[in-house]
C-alpha positions as CSV (number, residue, x, y, z in Angstrom):
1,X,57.9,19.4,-17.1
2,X,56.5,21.6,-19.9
3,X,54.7,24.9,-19.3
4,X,51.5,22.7,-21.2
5,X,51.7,20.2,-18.8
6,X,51.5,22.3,-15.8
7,X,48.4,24.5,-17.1
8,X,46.2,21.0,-17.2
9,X,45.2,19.8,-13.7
10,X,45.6,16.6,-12.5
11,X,42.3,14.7,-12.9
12,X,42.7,13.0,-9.1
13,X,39.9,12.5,-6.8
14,X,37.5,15.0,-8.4
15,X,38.3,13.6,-11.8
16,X,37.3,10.1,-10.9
17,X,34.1,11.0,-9.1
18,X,33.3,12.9,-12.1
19,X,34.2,10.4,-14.6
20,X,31.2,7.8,-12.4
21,X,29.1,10.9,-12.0
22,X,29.1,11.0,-15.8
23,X,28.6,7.6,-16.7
24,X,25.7,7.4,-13.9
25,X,23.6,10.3,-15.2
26,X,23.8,9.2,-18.4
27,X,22.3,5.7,-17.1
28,X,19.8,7.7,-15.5
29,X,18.7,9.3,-18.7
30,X,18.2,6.1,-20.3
31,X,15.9,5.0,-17.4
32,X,14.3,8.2,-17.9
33,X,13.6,7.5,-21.3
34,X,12.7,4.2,-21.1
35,X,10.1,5.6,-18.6
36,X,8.4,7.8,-20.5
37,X,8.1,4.8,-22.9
38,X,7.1,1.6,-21.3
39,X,5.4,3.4,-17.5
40,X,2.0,2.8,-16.9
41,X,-0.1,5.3,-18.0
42,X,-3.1,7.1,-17.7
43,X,-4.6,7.4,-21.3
44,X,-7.6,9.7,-22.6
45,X,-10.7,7.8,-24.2
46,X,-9.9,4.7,-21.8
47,X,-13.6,4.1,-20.2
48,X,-13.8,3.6,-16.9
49,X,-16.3,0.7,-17.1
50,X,-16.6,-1.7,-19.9
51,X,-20.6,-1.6,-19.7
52,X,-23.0,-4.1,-20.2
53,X,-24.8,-5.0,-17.6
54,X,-22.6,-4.8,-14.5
55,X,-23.3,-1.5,-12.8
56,X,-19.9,1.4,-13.1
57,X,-18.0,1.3,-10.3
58,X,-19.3,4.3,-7.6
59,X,-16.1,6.7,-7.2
60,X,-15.9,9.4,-4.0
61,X,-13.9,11.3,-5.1
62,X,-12.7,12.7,-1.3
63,X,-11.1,17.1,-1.2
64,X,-9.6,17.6,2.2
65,X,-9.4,21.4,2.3
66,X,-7.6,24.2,4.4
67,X,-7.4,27.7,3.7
68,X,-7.6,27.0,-0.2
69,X,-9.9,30.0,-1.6
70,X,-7.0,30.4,-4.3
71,X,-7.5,27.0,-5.9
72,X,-10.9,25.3,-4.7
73,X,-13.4,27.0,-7.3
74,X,-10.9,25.3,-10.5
75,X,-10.4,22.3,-8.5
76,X,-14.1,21.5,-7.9
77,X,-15.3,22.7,-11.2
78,X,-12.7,20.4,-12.8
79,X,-14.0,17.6,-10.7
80,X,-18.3,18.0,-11.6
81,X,-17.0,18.2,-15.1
82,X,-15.5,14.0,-14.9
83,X,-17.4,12.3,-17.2
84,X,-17.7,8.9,-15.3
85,X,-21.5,7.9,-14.7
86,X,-21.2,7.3,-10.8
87,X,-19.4,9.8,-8.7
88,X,-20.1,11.8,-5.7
89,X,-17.6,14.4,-4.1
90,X,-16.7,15.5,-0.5
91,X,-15.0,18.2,0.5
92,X,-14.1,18.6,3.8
93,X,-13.2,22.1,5.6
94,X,-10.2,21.8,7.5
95,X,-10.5,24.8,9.9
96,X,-10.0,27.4,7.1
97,X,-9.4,31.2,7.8
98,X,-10.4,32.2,4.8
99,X,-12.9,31.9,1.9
100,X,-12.7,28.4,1.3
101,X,-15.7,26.8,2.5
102,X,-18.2,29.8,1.5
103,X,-16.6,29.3,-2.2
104,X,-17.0,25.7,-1.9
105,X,-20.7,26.2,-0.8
106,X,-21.7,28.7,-3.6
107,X,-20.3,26.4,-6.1
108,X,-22.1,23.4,-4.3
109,X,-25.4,25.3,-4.9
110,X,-24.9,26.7,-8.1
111,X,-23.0,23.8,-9.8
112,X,-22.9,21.3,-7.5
113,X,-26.7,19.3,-9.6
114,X,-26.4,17.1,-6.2
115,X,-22.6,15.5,-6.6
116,X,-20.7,17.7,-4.2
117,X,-21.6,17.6,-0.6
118,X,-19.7,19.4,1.9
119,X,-18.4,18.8,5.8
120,X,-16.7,20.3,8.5
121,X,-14.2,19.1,10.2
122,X,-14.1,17.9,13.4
123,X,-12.0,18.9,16.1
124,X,-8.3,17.2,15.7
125,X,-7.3,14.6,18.0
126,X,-4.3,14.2,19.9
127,X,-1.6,12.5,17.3
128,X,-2.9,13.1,14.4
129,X,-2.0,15.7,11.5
130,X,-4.4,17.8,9.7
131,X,-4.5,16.3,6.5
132,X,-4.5,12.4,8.0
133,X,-7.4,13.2,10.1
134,X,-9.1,15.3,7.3
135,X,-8.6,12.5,4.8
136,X,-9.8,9.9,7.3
137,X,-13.2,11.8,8.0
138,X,-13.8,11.7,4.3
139,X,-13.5,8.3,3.9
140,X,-15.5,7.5,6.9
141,X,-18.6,9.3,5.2
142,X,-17.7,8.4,1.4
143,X,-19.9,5.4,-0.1
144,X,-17.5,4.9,-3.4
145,X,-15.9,1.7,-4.3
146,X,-13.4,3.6,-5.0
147,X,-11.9,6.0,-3.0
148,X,-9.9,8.9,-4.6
149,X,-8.3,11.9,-2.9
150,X,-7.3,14.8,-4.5
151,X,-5.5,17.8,-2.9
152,X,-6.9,21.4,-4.0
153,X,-3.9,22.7,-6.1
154,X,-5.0,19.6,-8.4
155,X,-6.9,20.2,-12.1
156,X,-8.6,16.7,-13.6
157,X,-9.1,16.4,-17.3
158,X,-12.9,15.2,-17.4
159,X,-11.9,11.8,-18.3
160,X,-9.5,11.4,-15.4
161,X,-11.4,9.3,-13.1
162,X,-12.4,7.1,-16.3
163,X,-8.6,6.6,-16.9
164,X,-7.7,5.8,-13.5
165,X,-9.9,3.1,-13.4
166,X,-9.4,1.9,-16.8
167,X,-5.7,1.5,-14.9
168,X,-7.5,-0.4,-12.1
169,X,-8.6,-3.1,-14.3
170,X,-5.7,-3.1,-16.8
171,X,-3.2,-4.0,-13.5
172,X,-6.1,-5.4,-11.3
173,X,-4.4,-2.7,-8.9
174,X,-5.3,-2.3,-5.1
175,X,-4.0,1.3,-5.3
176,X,-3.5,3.8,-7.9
177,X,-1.4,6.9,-8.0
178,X,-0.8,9.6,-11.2
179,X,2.0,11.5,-11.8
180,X,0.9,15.2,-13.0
181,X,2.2,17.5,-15.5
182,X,3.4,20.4,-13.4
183,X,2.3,23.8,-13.7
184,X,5.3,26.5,-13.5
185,X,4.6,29.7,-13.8
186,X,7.6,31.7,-12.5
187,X,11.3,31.5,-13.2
188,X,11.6,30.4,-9.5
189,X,8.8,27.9,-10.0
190,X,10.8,26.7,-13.1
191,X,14.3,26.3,-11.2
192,X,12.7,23.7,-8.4
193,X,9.8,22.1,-9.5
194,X,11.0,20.1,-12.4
195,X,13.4,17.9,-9.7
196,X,10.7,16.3,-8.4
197,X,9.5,15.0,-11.9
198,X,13.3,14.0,-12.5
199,X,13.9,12.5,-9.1
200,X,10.6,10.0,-9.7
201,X,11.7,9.3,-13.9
202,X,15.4,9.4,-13.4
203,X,15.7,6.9,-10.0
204,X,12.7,4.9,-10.3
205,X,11.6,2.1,-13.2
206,X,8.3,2.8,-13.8
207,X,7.1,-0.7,-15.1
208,X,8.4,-2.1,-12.0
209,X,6.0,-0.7,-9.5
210,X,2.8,-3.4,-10.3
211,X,5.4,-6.3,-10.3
212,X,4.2,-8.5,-7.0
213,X,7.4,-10.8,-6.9
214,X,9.0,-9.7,-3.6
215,X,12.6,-8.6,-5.5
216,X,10.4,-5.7,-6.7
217,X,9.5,-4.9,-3.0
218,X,11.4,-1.9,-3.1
219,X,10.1,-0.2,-6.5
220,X,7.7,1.3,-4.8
221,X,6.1,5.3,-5.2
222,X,3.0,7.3,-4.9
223,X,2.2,10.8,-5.4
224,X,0.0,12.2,-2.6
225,X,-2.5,14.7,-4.7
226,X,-3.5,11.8,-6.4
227,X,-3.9,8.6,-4.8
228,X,-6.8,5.9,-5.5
229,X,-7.4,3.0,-3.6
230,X,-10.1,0.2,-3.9
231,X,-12.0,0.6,-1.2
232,X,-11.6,-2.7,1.0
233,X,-7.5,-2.1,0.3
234,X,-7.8,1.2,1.6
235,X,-9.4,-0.8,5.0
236,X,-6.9,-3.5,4.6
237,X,-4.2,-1.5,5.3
238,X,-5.8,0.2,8.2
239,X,-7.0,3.7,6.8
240,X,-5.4,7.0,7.7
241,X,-5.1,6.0,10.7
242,X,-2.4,4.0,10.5
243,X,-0.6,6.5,9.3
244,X,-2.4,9.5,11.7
245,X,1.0,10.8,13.1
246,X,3.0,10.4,10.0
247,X,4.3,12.4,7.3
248,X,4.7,11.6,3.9
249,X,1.6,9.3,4.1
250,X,1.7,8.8,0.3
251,X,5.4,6.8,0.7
252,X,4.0,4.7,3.5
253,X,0.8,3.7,1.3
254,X,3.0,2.5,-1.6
255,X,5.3,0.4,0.8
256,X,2.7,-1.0,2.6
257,X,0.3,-2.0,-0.2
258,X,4.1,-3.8,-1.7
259,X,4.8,-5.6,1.4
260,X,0.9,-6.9,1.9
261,X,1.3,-8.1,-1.3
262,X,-1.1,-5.7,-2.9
263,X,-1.3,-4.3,-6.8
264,X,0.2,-0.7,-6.5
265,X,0.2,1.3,-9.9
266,X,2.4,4.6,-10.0
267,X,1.4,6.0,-13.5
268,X,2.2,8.8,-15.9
269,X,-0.8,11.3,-15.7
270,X,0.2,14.1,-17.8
271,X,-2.5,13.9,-20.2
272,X,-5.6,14.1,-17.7
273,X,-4.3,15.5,-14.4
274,X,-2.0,18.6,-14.0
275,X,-0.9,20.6,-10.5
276,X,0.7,24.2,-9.9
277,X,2.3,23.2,-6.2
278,X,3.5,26.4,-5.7
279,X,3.3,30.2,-6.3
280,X,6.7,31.7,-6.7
281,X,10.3,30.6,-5.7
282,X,9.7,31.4,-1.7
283,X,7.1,29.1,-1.6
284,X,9.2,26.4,-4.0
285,X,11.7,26.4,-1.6
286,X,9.5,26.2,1.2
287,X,7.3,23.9,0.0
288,X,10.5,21.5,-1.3
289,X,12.2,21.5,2.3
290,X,9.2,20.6,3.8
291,X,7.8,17.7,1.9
292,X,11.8,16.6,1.3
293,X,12.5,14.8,4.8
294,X,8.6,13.5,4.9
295,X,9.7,11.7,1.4
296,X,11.9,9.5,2.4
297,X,9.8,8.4,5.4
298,X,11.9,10.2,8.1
299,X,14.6,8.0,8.1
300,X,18.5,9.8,8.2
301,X,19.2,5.6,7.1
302,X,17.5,6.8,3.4
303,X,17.5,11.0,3.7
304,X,21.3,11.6,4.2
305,X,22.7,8.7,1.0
306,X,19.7,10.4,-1.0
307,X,21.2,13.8,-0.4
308,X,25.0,12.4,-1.0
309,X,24.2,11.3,-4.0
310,X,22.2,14.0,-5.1
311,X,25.4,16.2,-4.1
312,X,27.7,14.1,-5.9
313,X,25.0,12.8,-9.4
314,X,23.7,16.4,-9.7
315,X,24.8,19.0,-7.8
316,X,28.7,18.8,-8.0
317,X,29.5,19.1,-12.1
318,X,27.4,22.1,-12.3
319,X,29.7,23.9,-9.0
320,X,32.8,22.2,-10.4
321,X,31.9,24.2,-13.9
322,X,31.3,26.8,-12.2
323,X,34.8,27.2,-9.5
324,X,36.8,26.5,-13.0
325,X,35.2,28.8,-14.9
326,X,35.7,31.2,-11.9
327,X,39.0,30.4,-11.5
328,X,40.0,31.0,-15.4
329,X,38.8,34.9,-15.1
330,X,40.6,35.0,-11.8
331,X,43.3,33.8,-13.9
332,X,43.9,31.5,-10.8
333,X,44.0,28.3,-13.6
334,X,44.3,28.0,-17.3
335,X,42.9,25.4,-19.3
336,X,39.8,23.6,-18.3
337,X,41.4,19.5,-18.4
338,X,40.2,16.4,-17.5
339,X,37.6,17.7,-14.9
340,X,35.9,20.1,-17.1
341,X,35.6,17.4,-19.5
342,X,34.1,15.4,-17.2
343,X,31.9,17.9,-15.4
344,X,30.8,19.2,-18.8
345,X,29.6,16.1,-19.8
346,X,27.9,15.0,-16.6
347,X,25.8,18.2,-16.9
348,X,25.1,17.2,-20.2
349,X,23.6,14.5,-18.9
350,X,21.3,16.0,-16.5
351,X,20.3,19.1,-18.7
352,X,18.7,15.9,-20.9
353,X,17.0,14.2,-18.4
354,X,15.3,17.6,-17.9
355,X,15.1,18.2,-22.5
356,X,13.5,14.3,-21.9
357,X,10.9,15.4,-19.5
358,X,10.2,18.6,-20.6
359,X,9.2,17.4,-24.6
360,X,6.6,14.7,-22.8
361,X,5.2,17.5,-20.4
362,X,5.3,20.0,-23.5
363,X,7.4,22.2,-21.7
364,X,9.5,25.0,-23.6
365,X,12.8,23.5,-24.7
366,X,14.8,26.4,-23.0
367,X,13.6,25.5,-19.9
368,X,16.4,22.6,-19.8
369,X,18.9,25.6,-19.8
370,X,17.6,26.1,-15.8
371,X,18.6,22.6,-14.2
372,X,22.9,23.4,-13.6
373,X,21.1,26.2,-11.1
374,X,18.1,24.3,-10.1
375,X,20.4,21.0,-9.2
376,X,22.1,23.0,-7.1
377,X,19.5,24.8,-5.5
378,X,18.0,21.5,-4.9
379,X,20.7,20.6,-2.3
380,X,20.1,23.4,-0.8
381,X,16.5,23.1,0.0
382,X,17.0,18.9,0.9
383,X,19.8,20.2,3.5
384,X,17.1,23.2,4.6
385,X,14.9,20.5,5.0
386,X,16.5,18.5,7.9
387,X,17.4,22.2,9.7
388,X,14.0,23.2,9.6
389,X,12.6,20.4,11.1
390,X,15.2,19.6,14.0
391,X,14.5,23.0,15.0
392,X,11.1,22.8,14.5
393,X,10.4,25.2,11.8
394,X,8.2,23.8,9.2
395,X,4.5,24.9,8.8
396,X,1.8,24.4,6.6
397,X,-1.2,26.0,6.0
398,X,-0.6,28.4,9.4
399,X,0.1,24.5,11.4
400,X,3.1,23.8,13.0
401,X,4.6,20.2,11.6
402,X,5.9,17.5,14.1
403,X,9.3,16.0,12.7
404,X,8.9,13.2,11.0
């Protein structure tokens, strides 16, 4: 055997679960792109009513709150700004600590011309979690046809609401969720963020969400800042309350509204909504690991395959990059071969699924040069995920979280 022959390694296993991993990612880019193409999308200048002289559809727009005296001023202001004629907005004070509901209050006063009413929350009953039991004492007291909550880290372009339901009627939808454009601020921010843009565009076909046929049963997705539901849907399927205990409530809205035979519209809302979902990589990581296990409703049945193949898809050509090119200055291996190939090109593929989203979100194009690390990172925080919540380590907003 010649000395050339022995400096390449054998492509074997890893080779061949490279070789799929590259021809898969590459697929997934495509779906990506056809995505950011044909997906449903929230457009500006769409009016929310067509006029004439049927009345515009009454929105509540519904703000459960806690402890959010960093975001609430921007988020409120943003939402008196929405140009739709009929609106009203309910916040509702989830037990804060700090500054929240005087803020809300002052602005309610100052700004508010009569739209934005506030309420405190009642005492949390046995079962429930904070946010379910917050959201479902908003919609008890909103009057809308429409019922639209909006978490406090959300900004709305003030034709948002007039472009969701422009949506509504465009896909006669029951229930209507936006995708944001994502608001990084930080290199940490930057590294695990973008996945859960690239999960949603790379796994899921857009288009096929409103499809009612029951093969599409399973293209099903909702974003939980953002979620609008006609108002006798919402009642249909039961409220918050049938999902009071639950995690990940957006998930089980989506599946449910597919199975009842609803319209469910997951759209691209980068033009009128936007979203900073974190400060900083500590909270990135912690706010990753806890909504990870929620997202796929709880179940190890569709967590642990998720994580496998996020291992295998995403996380294993950047490491395999990375043990060769250790290896070479170790002077442990020469050469890259088959496997470098391979790995090289399989991040290739993921760096532009990340170039892909980043142009539509009109992100910086060096940005793409962060999602080898971030990938990997990414398993770490899905596999932090199931720790901290078998040992009962997950919090939010000073709360303890059940498991899911």
């Amino acid at each position: 055997m010649s000395e050339d022959t022995r400096s390449q390694p054998a492509t074997g296993p890893l080779g061949a679960v490279l070789g799929f991993t590259r021809t898969a990612v590459w697929m997934l880019a495509l779906n990506c792109l056809q995505n950011l193409v044909l997906a449903p999308r929230a457009i500006l200048g769409d009016a929310g009513d067509r006029g004439g002289a049927e009345a515009p559809a009454r929105v509540s727009i519904l703000v459960p709150a806690r402890n959010e005296a960093a975001n609430i001023a921007a988020c409120l202001r943003s939402l008196l700004a929405q140009r739709h004629p009929a609106i009203e907005i309910l916040l509702l004070d989830d037990g804060s600590t700090d500054d929240t509901a005087a803020i809300a209050g002052r602005i309610a006063v100052e700004e508010g011309h009569g739209l934005l009413r506030l309420l405190q929350g009642s005492v949390r009953p046995p079962g429930w979690t904070g946010k379910n039991w917050a959201c479902e004492q908003l919609a008890e007291a909103a009057a809308g046809d429409w019922l639209l909550f909006v978490d406090a880290d959300t900004r709305l372009h003030p034709d948002a609401v007039a472009a969701t339901l422009a949506l509504t009627r465009r896909y006669d939808a029951d229930l209507v969720s936006l995708l944001p454009r994502h608001r990084t601020e930080t290199l940490g921010e930057r590294l695990l963020v973008p996945q859960l843009p690239l999960i949603i565009h790379a796994l899921l076909p857009l288009a096929l969400v409103p499809r009612r046929e029951r093969w599409a049963t399973a293209f099903a997705g909702a974003y939980g800042p953002f979620l609008c539901f006609r108002r006798d849907w919402y009642h249909e399927l039961g409220g918050h309350k049938a999902v009071r205990g639950l995690l990940g409530e957006d998930m089980r809205f989506a599946l449910a509204t597919k199975r009842r035979g609803g319209r469910l519209v997951l759209a691209d809302g980068a033009a009128v909504l936007d979203c900073r979902l974190y400060t900083g990589f500590a909270d990135a990581w912690r706010g990753t690991a806890r909504n990870a296990l929620p997202g796929a409703l709880g179940s190890p049945t569709i967590f642990w395959p998720f994580v496998a193949a996020w291992a295998i898809l995403f996380a294993l050509p950047p490491a395999t990059l990375l043990a060769l090119a250790l290896a070479r200055l170790t002077g442990r291996a020469k050469g890259g071969g088959s496997p470098a190939r391979l790995a090289l090109a399989a991040t290739g593929g993921q760096v532009a699924l990340r170039l892909l989203l980043g142009h539509h979100h009109g992100r910086p194009t060096w940005e793409a040069a962060l999602q080898p690390p971030g990938a990997i990172l990414m398993l770490g925080a899905l596999l932090d995920s199931y720790r901290r919540y078998h040992a009962g380590a997950v919090t939010w907003r000073g709360r303890a979280l059940p498991p899911p």
